[in-house]
Biopython code that builds the backbone (N, CA, C, O; Angstrom):
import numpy as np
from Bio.PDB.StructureBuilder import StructureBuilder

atoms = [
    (1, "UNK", "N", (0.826, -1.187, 0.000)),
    (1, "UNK", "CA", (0.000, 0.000, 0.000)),
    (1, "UNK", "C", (0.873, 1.255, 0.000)),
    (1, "UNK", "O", (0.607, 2.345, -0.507)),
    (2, "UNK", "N", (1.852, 0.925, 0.598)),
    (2, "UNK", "CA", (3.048, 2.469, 1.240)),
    (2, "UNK", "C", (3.964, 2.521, -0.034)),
    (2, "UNK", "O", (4.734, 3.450, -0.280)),
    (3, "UNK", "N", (3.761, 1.253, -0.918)),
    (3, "UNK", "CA", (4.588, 1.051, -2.182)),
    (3, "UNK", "C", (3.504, 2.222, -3.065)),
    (3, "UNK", "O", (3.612, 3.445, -3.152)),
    (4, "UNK", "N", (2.562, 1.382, -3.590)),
    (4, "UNK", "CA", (2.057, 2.338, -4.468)),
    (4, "UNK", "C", (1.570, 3.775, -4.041)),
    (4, "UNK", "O", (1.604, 4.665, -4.891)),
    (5, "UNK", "N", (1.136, 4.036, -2.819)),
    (5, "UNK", "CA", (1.205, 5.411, -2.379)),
    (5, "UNK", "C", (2.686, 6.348, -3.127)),
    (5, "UNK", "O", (2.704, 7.194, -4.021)),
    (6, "UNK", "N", (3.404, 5.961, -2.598)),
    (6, "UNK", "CA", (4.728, 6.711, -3.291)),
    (6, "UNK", "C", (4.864, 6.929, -5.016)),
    (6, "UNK", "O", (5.166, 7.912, -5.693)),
    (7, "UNK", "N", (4.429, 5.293, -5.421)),
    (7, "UNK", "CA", (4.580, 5.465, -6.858)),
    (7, "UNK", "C", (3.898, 6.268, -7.222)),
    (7, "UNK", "O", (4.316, 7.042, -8.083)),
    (8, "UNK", "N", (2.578, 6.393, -6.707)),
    (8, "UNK", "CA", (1.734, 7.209, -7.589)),
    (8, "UNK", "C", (2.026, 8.795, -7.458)),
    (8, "UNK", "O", (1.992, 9.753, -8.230)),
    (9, "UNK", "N", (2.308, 8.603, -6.191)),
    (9, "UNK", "CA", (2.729, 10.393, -6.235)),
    (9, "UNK", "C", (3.999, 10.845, -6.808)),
    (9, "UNK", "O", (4.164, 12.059, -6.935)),
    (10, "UNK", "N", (5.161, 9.816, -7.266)),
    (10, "UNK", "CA", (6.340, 9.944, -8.129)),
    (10, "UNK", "C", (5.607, 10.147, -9.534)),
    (10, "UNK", "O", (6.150, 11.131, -10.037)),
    (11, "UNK", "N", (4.627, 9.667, -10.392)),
    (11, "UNK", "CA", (3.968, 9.103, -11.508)),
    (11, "UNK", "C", (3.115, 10.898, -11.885)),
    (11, "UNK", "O", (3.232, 11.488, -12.959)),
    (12, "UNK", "N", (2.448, 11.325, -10.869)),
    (12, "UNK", "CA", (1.819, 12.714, -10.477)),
    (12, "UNK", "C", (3.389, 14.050, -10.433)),
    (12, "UNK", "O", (3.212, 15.146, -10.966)),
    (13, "UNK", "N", (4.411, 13.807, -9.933)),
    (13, "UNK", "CA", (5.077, 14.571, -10.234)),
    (13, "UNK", "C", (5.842, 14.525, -11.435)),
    (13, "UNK", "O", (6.489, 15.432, -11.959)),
    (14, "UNK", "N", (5.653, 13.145, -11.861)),
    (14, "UNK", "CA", (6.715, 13.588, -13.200)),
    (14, "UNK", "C", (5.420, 13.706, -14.882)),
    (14, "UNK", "O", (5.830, 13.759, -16.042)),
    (15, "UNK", "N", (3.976, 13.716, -14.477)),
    (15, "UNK", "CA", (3.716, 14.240, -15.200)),
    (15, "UNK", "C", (3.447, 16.008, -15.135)),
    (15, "UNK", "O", (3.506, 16.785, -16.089)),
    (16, "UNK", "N", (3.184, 16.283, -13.899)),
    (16, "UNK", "CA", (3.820, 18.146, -13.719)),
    (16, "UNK", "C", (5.009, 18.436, -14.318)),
    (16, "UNK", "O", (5.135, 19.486, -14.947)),
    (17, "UNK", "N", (5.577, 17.936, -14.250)),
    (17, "UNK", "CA", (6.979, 18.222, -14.530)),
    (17, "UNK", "C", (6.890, 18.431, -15.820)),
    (17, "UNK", "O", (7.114, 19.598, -16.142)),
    (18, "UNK", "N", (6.558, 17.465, -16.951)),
    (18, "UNK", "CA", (6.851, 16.797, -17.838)),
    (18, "UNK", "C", (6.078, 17.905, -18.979)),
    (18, "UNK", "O", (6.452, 18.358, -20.060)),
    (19, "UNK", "N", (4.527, 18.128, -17.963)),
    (19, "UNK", "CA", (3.286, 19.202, -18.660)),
    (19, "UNK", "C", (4.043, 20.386, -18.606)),
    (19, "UNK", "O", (4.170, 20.775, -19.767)),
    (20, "UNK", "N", (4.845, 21.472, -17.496)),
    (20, "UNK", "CA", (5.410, 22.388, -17.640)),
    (20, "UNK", "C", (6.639, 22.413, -18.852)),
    (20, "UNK", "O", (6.536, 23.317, -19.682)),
    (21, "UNK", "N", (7.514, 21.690, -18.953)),
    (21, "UNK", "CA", (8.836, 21.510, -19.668)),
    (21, "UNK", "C", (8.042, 21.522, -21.512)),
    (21, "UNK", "O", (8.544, 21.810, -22.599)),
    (22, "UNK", "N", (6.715, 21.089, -21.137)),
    (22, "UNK", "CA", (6.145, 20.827, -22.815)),
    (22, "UNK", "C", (5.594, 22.383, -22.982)),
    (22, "UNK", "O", (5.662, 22.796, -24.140)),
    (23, "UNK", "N", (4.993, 23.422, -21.880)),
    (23, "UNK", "CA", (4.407, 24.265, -22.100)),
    (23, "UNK", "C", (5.468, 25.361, -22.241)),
    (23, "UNK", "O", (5.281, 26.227, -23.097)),
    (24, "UNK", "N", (6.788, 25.405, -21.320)),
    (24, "UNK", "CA", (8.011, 25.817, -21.730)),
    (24, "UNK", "C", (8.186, 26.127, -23.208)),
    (24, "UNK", "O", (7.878, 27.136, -23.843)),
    (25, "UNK", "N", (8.831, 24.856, -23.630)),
    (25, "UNK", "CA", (8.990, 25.158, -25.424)),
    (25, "UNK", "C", (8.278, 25.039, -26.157)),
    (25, "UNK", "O", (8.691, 24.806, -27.293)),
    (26, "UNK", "N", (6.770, 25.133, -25.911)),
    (26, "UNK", "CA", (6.120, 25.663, -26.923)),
    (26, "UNK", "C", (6.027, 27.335, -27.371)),
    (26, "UNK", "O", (5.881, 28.171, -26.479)),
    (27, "UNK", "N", (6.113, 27.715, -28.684)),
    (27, "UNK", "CA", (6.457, 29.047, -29.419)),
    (27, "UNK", "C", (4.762, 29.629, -29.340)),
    (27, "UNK", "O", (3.625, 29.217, -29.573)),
    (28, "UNK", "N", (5.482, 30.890, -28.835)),
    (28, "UNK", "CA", (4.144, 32.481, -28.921)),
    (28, "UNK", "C", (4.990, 33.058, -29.618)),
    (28, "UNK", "O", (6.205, 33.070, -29.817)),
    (29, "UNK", "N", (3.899, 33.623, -30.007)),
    (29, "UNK", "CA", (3.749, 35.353, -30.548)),
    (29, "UNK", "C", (3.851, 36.764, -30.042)),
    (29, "UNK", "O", (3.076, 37.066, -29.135)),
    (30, "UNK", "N", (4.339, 37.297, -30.301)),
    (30, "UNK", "CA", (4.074, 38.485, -30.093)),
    (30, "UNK", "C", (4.410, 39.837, -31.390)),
    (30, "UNK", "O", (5.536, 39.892, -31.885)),
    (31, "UNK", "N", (3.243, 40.911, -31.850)),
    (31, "UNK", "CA", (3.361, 41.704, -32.510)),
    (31, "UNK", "C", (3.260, 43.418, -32.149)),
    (31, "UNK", "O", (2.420, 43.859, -31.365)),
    (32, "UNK", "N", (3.999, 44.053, -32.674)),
    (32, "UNK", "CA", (4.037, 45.577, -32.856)),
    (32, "UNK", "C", (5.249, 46.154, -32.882)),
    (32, "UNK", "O", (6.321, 45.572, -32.722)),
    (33, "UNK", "N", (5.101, 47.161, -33.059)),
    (33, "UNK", "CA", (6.666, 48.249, -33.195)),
    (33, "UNK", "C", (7.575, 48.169, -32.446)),
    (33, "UNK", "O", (7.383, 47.841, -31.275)),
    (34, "UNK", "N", (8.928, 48.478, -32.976)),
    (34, "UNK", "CA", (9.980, 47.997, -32.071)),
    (34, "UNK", "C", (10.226, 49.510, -31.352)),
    (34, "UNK", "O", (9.946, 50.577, -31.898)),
    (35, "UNK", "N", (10.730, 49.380, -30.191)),
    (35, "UNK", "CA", (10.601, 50.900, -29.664)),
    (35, "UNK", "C", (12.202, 50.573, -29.464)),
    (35, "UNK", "O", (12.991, 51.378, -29.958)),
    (36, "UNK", "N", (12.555, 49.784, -28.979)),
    (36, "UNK", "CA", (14.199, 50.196, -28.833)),
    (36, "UNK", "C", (15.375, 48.695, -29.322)),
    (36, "UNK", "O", (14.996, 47.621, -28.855)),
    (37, "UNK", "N", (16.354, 48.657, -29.971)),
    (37, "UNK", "CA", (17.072, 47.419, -30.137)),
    (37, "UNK", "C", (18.679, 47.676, -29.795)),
    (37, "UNK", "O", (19.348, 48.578, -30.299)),
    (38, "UNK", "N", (19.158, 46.703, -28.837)),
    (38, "UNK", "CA", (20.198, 47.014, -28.378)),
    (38, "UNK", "C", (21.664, 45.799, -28.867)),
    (38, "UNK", "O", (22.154, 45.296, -27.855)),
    (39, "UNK", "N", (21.985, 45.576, -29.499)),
    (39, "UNK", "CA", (22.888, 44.586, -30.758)),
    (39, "UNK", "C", (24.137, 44.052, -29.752)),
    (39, "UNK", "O", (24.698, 42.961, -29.855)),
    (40, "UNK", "N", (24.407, 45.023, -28.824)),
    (40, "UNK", "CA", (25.395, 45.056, -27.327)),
    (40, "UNK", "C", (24.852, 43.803, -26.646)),
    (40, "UNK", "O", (25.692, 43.017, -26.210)),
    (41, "UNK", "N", (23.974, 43.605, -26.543)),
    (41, "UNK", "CA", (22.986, 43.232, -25.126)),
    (41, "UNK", "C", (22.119, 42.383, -25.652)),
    (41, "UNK", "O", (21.362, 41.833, -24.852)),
    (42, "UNK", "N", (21.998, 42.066, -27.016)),
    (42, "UNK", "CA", (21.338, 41.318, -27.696)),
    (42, "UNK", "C", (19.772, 41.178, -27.405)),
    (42, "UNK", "O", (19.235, 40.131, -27.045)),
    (43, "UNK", "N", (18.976, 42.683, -27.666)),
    (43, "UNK", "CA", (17.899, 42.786, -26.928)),
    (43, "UNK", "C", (17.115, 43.172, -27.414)),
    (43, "UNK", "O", (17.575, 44.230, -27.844)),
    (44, "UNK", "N", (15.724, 43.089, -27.848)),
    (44, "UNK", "CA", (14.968, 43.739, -28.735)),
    (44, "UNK", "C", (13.682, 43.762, -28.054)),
    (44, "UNK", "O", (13.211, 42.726, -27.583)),
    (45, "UNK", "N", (12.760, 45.500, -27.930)),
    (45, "UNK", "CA", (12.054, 45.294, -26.815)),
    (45, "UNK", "C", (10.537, 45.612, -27.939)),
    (45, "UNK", "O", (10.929, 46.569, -28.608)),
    (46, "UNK", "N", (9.492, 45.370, -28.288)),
    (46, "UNK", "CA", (9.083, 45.570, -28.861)),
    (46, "UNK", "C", (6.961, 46.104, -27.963)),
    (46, "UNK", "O", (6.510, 45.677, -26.901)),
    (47, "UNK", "N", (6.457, 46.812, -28.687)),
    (47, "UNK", "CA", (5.222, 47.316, -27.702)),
    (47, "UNK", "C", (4.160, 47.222, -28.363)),
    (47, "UNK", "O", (4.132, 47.816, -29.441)),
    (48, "UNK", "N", (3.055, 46.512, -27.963)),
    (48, "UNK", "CA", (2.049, 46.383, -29.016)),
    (48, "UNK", "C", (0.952, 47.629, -28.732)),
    (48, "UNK", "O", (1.171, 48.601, -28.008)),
    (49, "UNK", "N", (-0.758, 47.251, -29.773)),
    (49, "UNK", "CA", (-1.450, 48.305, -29.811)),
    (49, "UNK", "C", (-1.684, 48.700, -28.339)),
    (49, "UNK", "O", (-1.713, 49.771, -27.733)),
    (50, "UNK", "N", (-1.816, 47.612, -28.064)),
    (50, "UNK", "CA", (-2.563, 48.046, -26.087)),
    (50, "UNK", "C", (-1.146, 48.267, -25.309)),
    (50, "UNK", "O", (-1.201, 47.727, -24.205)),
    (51, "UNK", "N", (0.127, 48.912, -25.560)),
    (51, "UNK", "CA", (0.761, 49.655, -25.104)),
    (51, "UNK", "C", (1.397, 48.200, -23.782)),
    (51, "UNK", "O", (1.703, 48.426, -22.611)),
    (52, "UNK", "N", (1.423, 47.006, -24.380)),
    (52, "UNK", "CA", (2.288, 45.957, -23.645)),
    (52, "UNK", "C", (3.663, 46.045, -24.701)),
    (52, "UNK", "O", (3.827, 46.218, -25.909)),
    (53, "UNK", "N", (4.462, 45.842, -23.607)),
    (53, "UNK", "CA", (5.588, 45.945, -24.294)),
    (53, "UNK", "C", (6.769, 44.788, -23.552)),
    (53, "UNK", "O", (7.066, 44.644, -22.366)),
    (54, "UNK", "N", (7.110, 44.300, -24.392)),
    (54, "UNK", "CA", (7.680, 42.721, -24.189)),
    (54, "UNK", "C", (9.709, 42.656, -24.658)),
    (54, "UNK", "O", (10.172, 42.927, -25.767)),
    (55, "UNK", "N", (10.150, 42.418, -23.978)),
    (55, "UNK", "CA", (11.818, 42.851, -24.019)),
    (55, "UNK", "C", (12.103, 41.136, -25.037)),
    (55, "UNK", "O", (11.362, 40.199, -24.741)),
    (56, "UNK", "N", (12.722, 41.018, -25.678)),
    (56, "UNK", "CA", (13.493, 39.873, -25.662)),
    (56, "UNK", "C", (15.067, 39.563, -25.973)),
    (56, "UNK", "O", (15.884, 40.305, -26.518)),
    (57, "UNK", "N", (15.271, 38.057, -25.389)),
    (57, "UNK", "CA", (16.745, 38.397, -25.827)),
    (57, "UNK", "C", (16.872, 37.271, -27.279)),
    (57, "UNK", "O", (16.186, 36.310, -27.628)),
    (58, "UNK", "N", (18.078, 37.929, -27.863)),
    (58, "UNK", "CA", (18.167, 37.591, -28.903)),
    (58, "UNK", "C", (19.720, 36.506, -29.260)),
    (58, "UNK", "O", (20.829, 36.987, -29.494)),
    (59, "UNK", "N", (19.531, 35.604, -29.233)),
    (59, "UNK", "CA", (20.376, 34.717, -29.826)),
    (59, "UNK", "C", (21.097, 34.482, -30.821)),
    (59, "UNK", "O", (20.642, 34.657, -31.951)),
    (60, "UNK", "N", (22.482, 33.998, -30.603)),
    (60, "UNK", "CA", (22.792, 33.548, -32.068)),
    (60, "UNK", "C", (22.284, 32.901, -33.434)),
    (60, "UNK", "O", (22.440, 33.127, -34.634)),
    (61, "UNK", "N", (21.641, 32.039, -32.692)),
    (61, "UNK", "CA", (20.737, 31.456, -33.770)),
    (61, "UNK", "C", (18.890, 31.806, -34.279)),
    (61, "UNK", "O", (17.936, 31.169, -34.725)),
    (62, "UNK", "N", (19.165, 32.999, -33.925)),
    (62, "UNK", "CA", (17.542, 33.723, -34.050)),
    (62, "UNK", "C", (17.615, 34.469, -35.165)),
    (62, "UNK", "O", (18.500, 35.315, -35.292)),
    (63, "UNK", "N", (16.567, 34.212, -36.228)),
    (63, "UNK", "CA", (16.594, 34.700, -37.789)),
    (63, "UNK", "C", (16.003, 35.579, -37.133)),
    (63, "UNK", "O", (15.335, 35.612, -36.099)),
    (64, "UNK", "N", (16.490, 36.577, -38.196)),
    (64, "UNK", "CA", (15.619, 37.866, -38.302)),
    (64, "UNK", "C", (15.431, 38.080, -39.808)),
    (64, "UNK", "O", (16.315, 38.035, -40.663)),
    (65, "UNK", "N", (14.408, 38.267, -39.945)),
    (65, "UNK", "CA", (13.779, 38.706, -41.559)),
    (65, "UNK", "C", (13.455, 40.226, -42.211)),
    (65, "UNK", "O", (12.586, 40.602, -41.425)),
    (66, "UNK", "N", (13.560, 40.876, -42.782)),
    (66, "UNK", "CA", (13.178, 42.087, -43.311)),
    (66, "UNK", "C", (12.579, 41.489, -44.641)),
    (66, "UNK", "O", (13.451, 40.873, -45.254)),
    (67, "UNK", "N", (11.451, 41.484, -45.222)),
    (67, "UNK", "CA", (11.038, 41.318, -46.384)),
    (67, "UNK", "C", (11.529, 39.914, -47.000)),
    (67, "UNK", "O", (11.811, 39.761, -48.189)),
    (68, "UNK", "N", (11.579, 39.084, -46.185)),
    (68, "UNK", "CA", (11.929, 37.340, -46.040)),
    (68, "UNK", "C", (13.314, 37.437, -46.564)),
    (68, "UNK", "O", (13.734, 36.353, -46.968)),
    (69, "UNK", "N", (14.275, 38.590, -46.687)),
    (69, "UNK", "CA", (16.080, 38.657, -46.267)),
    (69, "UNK", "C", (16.321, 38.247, -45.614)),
    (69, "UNK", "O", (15.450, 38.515, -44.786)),
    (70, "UNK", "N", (17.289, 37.357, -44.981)),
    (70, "UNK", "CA", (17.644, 37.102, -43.401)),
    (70, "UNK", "C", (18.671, 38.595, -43.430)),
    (70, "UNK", "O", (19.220, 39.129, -44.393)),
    (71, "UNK", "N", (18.661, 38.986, -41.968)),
    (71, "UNK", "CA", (19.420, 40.288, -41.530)),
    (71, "UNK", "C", (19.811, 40.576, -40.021)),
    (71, "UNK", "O", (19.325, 39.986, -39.057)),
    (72, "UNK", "N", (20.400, 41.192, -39.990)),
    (72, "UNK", "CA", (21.417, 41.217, -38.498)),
    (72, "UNK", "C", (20.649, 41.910, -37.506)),
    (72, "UNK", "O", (20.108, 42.963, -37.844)),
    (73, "UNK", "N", (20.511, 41.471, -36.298)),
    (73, "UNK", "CA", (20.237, 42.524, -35.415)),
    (73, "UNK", "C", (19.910, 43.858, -35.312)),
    (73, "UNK", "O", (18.768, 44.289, -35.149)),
    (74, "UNK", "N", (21.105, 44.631, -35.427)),
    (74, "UNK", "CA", (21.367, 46.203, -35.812)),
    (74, "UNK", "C", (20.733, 46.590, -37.369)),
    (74, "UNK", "O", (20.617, 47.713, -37.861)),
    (75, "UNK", "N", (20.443, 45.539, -37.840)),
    (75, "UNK", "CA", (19.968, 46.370, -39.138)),
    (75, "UNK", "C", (18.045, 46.511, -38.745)),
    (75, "UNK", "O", (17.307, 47.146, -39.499)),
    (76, "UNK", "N", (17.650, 45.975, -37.787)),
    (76, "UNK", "CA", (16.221, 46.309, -37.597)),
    (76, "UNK", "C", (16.218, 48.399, -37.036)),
    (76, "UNK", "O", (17.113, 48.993, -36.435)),
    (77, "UNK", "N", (15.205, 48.823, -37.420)),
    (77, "UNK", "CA", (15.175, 50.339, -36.885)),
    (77, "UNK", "C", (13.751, 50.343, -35.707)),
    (77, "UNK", "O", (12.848, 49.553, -35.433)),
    (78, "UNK", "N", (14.036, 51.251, -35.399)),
    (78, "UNK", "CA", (12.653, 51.507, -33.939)),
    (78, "UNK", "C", (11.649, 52.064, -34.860)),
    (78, "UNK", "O", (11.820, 52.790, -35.840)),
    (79, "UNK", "N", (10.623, 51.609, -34.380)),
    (79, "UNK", "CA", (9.544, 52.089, -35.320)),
    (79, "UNK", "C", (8.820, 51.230, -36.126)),
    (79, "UNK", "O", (7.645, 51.402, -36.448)),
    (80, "UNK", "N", (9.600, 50.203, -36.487)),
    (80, "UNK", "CA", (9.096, 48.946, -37.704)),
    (80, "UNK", "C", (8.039, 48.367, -37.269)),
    (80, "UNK", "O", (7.647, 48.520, -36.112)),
    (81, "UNK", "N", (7.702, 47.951, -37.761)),
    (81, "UNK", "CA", (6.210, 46.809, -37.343)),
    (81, "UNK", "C", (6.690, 45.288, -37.177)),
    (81, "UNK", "O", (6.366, 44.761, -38.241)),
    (82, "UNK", "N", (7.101, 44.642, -36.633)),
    (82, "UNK", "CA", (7.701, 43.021, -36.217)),
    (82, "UNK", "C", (6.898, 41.818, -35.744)),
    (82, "UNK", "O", (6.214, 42.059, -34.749)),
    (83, "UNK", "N", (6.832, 40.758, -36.154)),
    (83, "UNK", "CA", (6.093, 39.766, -35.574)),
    (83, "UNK", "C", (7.232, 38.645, -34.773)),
    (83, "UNK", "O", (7.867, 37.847, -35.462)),
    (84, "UNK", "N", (7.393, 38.693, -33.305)),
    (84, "UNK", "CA", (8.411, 37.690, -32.914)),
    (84, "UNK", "C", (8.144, 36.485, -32.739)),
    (84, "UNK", "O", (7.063, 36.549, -32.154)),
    (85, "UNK", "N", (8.414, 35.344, -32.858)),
    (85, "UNK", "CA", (7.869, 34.227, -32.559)),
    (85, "UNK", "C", (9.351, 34.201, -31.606)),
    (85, "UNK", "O", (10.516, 34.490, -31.881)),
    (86, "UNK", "N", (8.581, 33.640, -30.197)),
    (86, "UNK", "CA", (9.679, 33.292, -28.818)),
    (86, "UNK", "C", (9.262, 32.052, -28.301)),
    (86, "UNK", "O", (8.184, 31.484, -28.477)),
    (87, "UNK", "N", (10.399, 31.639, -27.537)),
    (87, "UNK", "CA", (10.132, 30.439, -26.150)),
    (87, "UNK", "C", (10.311, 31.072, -25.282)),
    (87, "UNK", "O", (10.963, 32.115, -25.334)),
    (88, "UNK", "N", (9.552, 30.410, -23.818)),
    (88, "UNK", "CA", (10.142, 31.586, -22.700)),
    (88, "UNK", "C", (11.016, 30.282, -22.017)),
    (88, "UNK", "O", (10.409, 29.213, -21.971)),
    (89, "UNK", "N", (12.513, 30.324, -21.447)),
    (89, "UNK", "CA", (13.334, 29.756, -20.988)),
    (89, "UNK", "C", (13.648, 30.473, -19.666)),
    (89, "UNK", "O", (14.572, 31.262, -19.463)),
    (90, "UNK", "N", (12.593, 30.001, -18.698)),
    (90, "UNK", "CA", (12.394, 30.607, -17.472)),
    (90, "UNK", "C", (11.406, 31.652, -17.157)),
    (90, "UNK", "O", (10.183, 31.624, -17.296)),
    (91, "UNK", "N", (12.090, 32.477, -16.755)),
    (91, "UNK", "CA", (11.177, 33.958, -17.458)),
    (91, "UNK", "C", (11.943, 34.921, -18.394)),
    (91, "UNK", "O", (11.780, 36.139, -18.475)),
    (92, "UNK", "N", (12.375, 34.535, -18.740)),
    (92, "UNK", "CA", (12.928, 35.099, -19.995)),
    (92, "UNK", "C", (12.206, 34.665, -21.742)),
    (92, "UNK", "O", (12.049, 33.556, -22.252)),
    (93, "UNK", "N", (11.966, 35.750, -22.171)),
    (93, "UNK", "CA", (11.530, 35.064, -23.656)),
    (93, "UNK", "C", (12.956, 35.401, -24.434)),
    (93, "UNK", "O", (13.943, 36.097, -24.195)),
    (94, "UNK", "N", (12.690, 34.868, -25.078)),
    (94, "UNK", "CA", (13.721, 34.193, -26.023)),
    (94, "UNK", "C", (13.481, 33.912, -27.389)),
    (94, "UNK", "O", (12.999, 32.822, -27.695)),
    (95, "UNK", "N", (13.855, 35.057, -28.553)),
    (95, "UNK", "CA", (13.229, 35.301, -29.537)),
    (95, "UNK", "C", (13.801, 33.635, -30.459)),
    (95, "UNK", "O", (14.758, 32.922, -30.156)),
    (96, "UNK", "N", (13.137, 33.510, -31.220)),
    (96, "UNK", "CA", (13.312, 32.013, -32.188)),
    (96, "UNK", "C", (13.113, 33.002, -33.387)),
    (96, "UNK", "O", (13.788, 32.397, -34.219)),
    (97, "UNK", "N", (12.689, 34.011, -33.985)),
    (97, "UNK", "CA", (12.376, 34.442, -35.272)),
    (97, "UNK", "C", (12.231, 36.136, -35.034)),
    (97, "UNK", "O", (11.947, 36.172, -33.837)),
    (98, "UNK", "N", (12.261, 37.301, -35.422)),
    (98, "UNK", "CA", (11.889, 38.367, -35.960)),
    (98, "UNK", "C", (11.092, 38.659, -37.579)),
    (98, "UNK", "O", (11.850, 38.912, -38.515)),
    (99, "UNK", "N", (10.057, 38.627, -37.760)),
    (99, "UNK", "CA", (10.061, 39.085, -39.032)),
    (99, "UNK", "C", (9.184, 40.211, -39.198)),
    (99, "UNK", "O", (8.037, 40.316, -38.765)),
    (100, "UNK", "N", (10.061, 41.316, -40.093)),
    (100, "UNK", "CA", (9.366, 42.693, -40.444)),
    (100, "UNK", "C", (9.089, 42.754, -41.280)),
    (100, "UNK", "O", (9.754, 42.219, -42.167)),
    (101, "UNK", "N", (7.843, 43.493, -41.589)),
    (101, "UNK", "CA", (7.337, 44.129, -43.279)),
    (101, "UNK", "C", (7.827, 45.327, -43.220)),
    (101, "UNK", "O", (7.764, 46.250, -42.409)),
    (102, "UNK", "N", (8.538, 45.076, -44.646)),
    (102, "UNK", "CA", (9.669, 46.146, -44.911)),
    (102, "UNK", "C", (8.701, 47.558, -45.392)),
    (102, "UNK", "O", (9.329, 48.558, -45.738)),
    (103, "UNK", "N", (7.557, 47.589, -45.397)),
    (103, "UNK", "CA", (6.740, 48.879, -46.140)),
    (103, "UNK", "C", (6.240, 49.287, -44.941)),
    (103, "UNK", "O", (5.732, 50.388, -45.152)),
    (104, "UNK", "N", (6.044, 48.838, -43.210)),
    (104, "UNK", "CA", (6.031, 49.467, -42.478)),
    (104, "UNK", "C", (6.092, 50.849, -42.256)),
    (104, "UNK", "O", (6.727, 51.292, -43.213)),
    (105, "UNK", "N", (5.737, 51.887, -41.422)),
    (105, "UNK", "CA", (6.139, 52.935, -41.813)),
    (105, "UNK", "C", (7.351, 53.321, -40.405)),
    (105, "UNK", "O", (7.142, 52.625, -39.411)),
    (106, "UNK", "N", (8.372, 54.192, -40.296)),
    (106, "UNK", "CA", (8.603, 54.453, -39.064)),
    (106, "UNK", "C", (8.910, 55.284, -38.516)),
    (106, "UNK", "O", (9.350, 55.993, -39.421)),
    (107, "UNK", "N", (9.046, 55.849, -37.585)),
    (107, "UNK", "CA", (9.117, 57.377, -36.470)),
    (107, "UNK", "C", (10.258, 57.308, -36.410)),
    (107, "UNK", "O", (10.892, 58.132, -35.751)),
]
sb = StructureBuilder()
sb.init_structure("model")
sb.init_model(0)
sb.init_chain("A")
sb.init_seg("    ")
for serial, (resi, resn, name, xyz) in enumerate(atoms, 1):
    if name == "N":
        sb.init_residue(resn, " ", resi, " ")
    sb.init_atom(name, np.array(xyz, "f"), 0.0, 1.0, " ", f" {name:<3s}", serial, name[0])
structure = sb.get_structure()
């Protein structure tokens, strides 16, 4: 009885476990203008219509697109219109993609 008591509550934690780590790397969205990008710090903070504004960091291996170009960091400007697709790795998001429409307009 004191056997399966334990198992089951080992069986219960490693599907918590297992449900968080899957909800982890699954990829969101997030869209709107980039208000500030920092190429130092590898950081791109971007703010949508309802004035949320979401920081991320940016990786070596994170495409960034301008008009389906791949392009560098520093070549994005503040102002653009961006769609990020991220993971969050803790609480940190963690961009997987940038892509801008290059006819955007910007400030």
């Amino acid at each position: 009885m004191k056997r399966s008591l334990v198992l089951g509550i080992a069986m219960v934690f490693v599907m918590v476990m297992y449900g968080s780590t899957i909800f982890a790397l699954s990829d969101h969205t997030f869209s709107g203008r980039i208000v500030m990008i920092d190429p130092k710090l590898k950081l791109l903070i971007v703010k949508n219509k309802n004035n949320d504004e979401m920081s991320f960091h940016v990786e070596k291996g994170t495409e960034i697109l301008i008009g389906g170009s791949p392009k560098l960091l520093g070549e994005l400007q503040k102002g653009e219109d961006v769609t990020v697709t991220y993971a969050m790795s803790g609480h940190l998001p963690i961009a997987k993609n940038a892509k801008v429409n290059p006819t955007s307009p910007q400030s």
